[in-house]
N, C-alpha and C positions, 0 to 999 in steps of 0.2 A: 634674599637671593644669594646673599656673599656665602652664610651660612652653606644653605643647600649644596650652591658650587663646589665649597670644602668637604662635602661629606661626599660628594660622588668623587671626586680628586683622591679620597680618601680609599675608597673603593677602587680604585684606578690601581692604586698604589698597594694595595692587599692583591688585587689581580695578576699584577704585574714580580709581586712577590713571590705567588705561585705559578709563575714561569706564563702567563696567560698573555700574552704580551699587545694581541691586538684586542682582545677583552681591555685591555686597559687603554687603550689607542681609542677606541668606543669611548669608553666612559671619559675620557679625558675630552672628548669633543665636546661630548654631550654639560659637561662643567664648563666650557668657553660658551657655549651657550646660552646658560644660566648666568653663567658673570664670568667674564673675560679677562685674565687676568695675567699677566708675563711670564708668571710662573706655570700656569697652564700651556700657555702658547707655546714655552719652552719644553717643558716635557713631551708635549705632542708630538714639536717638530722634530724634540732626538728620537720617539719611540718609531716616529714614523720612518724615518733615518736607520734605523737597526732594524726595523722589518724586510724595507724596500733592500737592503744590502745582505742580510741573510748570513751576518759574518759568523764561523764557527768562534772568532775570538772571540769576540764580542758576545757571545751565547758561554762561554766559557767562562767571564768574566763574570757573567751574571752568576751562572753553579755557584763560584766559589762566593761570591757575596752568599747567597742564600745559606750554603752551604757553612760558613762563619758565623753568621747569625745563627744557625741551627747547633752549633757548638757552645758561642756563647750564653743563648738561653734556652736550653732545652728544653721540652715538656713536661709538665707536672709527671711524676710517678705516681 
C-alpha cells in the first residue's frame, strides 16, 4: 500500500510539474487514501491553499521553478 501511495504522489508531482495543479490535488487525495501520510497531508493542504487563493505570485513562482529546471536539464536533442 506504502508503495502504491508513492507512485500516485509521484504522479501528483509530474502533474503538478506540468502546471496541472488540481490534477495533482486529485491524485494527492487519492495517495492519502491508499496510505496517509504527513507528507501527503501536507502537500494537499498547500496545493489546496494556492488553488483556493489563485495568487498570480504564487503561479509565478511556480514558471520560474519549471522554467529553471527546463534550463538546467534540458531535453535530449
Amino acid at each position: 500500500m506504502e508503495l502504491q501511495a508513492g507512485q500516485i504522489a509521484g504522479e501528483a508531482m509530474h502533474a503538478l510539474a506540468l502546471g496541472k495543479t488540481a490534477v495533482a490535488l486529485r491524485l494527492l487525495g487519492r495517495a492519502h487514501v491508499v496510505h496517509a501520510t504527513p507528507e501527503i497531508r501536507l502537500l494537499a493542504r498547500i496545493l489546496a491553499r494556492q488553488i483556493a487563493s489563485g495568487s498570480e505570485a504564487q503561479r509565478a513562482v511556480h514558471d520560474g521553478v519549471i522554467d529553471d529546471c527546463a534550463k538546467k536539464y534540458p531535453p535530449p536533442a
